[in-house]
ROTORSE-428941 format. One record per residue (C-alpha): residue number from 1; x, y, z. Coordinates in steps of 0.2 Angstrom, whole numbers, plus 5000, padded with zeros to 4 digits. Layout:
node k = NUM&c1 = X&c2 = Y&c3 = Z $
...
***
This chain:
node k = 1&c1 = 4954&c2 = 4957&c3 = 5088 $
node k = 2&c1 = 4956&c2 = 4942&c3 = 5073 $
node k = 3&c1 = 4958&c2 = 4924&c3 = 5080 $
node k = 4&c1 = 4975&c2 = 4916&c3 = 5080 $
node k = 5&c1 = 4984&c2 = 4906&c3 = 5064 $
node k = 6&c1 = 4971&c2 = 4913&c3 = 5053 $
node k = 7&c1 = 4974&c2 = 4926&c3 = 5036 $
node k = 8&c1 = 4960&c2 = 4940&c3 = 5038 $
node k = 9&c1 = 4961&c2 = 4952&c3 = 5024 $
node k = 10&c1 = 4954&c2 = 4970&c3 = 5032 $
node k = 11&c1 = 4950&c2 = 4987&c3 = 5023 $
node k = 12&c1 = 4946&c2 = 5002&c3 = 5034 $
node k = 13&c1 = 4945&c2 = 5019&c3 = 5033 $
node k = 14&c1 = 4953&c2 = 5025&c3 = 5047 $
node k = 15&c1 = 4940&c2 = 5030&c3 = 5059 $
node k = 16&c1 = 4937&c2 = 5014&c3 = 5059 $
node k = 17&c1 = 4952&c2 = 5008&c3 = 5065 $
node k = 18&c1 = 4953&c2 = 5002&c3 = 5084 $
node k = 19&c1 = 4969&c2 = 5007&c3 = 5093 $
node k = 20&c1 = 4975&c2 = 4988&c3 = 5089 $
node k = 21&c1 = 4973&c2 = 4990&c3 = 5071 $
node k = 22&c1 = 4984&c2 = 5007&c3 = 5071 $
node k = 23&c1 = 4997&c2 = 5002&c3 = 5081 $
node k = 24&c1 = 5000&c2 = 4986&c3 = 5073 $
node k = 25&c1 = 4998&c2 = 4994&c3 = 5055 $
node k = 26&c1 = 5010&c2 = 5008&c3 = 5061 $
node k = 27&c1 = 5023&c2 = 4996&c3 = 5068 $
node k = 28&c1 = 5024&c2 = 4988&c3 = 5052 $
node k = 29&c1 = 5027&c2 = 5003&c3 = 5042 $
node k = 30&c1 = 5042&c2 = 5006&c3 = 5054 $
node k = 31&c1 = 5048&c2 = 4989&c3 = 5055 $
node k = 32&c1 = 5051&c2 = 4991&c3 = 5035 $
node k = 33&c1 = 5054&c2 = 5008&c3 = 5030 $
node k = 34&c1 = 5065&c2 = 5014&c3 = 5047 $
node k = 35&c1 = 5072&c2 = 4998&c3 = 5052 $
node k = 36&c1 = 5073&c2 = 4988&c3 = 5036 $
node k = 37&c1 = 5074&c2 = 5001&c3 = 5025 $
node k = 38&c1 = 5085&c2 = 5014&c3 = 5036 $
node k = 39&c1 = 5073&c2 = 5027&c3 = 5029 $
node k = 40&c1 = 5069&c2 = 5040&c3 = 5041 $
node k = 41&c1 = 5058&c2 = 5053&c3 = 5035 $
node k = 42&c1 = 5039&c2 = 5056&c3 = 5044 $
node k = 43&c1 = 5028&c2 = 5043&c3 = 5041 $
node k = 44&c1 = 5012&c2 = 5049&c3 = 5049 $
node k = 45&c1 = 5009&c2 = 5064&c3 = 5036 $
node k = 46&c1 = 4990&c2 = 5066&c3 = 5037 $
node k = 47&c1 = 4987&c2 = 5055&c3 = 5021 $
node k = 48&c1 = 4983&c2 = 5042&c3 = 5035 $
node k = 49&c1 = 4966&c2 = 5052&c3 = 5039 $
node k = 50&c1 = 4959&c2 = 5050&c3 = 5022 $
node k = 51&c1 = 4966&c2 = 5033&c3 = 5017 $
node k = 52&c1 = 4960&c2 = 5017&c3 = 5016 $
node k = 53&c1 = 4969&c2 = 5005&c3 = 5026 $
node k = 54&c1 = 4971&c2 = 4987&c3 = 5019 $
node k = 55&c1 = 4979&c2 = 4976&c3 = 5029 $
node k = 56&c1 = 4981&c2 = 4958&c3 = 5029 $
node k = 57&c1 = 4982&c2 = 4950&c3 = 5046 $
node k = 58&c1 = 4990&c2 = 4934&c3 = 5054 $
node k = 59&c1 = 4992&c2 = 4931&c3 = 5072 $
node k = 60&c1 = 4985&c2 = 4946&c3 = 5079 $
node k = 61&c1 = 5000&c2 = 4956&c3 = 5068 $
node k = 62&c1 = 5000&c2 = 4965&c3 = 5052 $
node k = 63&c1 = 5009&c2 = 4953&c3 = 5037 $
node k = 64&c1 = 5006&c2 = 4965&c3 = 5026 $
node k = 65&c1 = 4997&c2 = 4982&c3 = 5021 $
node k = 66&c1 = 4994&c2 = 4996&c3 = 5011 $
node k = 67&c1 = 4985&c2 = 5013&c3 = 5011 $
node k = 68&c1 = 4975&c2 = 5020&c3 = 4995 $
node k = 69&c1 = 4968&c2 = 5037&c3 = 4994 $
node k = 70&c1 = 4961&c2 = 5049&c3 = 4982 $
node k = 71&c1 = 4971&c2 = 5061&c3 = 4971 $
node k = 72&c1 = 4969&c2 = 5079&c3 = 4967 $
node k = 73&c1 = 4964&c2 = 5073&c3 = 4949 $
node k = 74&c1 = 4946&c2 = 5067&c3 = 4947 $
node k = 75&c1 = 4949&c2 = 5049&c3 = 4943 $
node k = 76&c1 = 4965&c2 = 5045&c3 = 4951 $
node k = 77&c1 = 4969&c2 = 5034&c3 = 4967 $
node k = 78&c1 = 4985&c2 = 5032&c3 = 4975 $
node k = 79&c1 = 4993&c2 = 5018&c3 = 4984 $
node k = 80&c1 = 5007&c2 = 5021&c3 = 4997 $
node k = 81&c1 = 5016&c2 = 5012&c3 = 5011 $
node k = 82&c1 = 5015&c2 = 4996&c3 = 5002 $
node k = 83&c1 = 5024&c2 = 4984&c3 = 5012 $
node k = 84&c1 = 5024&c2 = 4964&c3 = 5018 $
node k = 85&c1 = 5032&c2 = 4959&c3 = 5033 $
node k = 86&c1 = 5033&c2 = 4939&c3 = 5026 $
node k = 87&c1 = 5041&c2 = 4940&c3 = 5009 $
node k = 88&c1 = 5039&c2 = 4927&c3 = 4994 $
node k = 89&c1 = 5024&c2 = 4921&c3 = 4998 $
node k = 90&c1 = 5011&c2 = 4933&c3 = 4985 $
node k = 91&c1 = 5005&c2 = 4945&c3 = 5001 $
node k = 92&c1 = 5011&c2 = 4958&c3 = 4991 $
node k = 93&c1 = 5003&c2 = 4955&c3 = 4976 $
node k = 94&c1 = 4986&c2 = 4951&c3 = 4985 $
node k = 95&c1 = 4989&c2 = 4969&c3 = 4995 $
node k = 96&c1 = 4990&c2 = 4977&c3 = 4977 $
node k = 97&c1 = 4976&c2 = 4969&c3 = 4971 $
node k = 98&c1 = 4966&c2 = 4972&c3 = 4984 $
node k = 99&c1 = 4971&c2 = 4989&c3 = 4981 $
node k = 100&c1 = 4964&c2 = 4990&c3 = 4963 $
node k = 101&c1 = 4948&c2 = 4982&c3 = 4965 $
node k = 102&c1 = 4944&c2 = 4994&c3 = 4979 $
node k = 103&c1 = 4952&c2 = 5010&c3 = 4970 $
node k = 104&c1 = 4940&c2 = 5002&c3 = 4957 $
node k = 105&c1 = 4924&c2 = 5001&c3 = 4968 $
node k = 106&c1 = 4925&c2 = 5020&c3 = 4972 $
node k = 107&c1 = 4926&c2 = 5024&c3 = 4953 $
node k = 108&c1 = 4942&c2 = 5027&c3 = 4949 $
node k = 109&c1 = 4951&c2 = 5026&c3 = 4933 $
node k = 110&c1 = 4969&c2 = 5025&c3 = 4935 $
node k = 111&c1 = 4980&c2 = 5022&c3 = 4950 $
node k = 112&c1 = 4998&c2 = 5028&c3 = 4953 $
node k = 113&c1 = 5011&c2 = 5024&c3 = 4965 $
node k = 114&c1 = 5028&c2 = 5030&c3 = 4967 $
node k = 115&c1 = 5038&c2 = 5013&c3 = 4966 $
node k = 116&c1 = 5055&c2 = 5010&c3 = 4972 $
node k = 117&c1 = 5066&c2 = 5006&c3 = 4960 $
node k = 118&c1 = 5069&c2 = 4989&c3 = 4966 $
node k = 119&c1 = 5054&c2 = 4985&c3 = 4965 $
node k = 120&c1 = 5051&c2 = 4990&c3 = 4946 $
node k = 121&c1 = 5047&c2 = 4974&c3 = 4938 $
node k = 122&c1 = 5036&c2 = 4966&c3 = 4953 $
node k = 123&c1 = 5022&c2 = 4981&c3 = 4949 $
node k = 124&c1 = 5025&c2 = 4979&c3 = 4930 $
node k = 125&c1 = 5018&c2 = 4960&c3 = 4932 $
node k = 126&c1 = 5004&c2 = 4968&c3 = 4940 $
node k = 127&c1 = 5001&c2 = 4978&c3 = 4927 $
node k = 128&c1 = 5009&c2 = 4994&c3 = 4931 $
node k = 129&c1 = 5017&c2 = 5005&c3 = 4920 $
node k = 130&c1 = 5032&c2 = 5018&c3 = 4922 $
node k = 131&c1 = 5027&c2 = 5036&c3 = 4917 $
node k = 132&c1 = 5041&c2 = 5047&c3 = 4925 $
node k = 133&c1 = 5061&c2 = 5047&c3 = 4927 $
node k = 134&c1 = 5068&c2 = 5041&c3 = 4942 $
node k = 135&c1 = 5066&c2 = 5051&c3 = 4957 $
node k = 136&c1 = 5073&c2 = 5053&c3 = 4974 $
node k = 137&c1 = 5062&c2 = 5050&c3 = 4989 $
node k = 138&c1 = 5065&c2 = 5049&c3 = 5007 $
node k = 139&c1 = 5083&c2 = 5043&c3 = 5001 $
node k = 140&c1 = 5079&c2 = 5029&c3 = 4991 $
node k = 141&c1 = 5076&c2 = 5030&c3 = 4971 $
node k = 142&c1 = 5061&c2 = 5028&c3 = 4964 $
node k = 143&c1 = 5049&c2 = 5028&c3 = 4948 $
node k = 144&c1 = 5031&c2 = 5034&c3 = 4946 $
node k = 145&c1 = 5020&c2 = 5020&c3 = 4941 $
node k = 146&c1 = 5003&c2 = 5018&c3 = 4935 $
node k = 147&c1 = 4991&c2 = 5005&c3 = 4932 $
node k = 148&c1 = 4973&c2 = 5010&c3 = 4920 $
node k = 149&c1 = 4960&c2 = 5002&c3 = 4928 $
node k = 150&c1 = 4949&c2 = 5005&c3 = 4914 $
node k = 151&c1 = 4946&c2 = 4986&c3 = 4910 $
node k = 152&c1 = 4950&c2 = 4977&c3 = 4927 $
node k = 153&c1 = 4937&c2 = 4967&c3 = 4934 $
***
């Protein structure tokens, strides 16, 4: 797959995924949200097929990931699943990026997430914005967010 003790930063679509890739990206997202998170709720809810899937790898494992998919409104991107397994170390922040400049490549305009509330103020460094009240989701509280891509390089 990746060689050992290297960062590799992936994005695939996931038909391109090996069996590898999935597995490792989809026992992240439960490492975070089910165990970590004690959030239960079905994560494989078919967005996955029509996603983009950025991950950043160490080891042969999954350090951190994202998936960003098209909207129902022409110009609009979303990112969901955000999650790093090594925290304070800017993987997050490199995740998200990645996220806009790709969002970006395939012509979009604006990009939204639905942010836990927690993590309010890491996205508005980014960039984001908040454009809804607070929300419940999966249990957890949360805010929409959006980020005008309009002059990001």
């Amino acid at each position: 797959m990746y060689p050992n003790n290297c960062l590799s930063f992936h994005i695939k679509e996931f038909q391109y995924l090996t069996p590898d890739e999935l597995y490792e990206i989809l026992k992240a997202r439960f490492t975070v949200f089910v165990m970590e998170q004690k959030c239960f709720y079905l994560d494989m809810d078919d967005i996955d097929y029509y996603s983009y899937h950025i991950t950043l790898w160490h080891d042969k494992k999954v350090i951190a990931y994202a998936r960003l998919y098209r909207g129902n409104t022409p110009g609009v991107f979303h990112v969901g699943r955000l999650l790093t397994t090594v925290r304070h170390k800017g993987y997050g922040r490199s995740i998200l990026q990645t996220c806009l400049s790709q969002a970006k490549r395939c012509g979009a305009k604006r990009v939204v997430i639905d942010a836990q509330t927690h993590a309010i103020s890491f996205y508005e460094k980014i960039g984001f914005e908040v454009i809804s009240e607070e929300f419940m989701e999966a249990g957890i509280p949360h805010k929409k967010m959006q980020f005008d891509l309009t002059d990001y390089i």
